[in-house]
N, C-alpha and C positions, 0 to 999 in steps of 0.2 A: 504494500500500500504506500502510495507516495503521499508523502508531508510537505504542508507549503512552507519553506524556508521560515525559520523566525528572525525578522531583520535583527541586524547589530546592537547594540545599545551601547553607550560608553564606556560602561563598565569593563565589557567585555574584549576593548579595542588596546591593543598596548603598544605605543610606540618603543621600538627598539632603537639603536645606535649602533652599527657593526663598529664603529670606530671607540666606542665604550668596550665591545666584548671582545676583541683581535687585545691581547698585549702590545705595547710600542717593542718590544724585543723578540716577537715574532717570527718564523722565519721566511712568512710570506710578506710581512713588510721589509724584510731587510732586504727578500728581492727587489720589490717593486722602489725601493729609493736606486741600486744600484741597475737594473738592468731595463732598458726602453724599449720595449716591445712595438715601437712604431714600425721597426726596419721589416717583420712580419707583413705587417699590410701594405707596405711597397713592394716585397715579394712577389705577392699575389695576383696584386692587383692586373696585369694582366691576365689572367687566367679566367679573370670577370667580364660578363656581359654587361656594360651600363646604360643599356637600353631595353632590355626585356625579361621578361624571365620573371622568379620570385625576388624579391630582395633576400641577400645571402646573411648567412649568421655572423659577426662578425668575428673574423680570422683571429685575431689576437685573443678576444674571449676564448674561442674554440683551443687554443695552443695553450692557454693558463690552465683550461680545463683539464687537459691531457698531463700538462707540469706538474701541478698539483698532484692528481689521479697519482702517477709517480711517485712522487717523492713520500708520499704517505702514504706509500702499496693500498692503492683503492684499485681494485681490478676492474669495479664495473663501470 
């Protein structure tokens, strides 16, 4: 039996801060001061059609994805 959604209330709504919950000693921030992942989306960037198609995921998110995934043996 489907239920109709019970809107939000405020109570129930919590704003977070990823930049509260990451430590400043981190070791995904001490990447991202030291390494610029712009050179990534110059790479690419031919390999894209900027005229048609879906718009693509963006490259650099996708390559942190995979970083991460790595360095803290996440398999899936």
């Amino acid at each position: 039996m489907l239920k109709k959604p019970t809107p939000a209330t405020p109570e129930k709504i919590e704003q977070i801060s990823l930049d509260a919950l990451v430590p400043q000693n981190h070791l995904v921030r001490k990447i991202a001061k030291v390494i610029d992942f712009e050179f990534i989306r110059e790479a690419v960037a031919p390999l894209y059609c900027p005229n048609n198609g879906r718009p693509a995921e963006d490259p650099v998110r996708l390559f942190k994805i995979m970083l991460l995934g790595y360095l803290f043996g996440i398999l899936s």
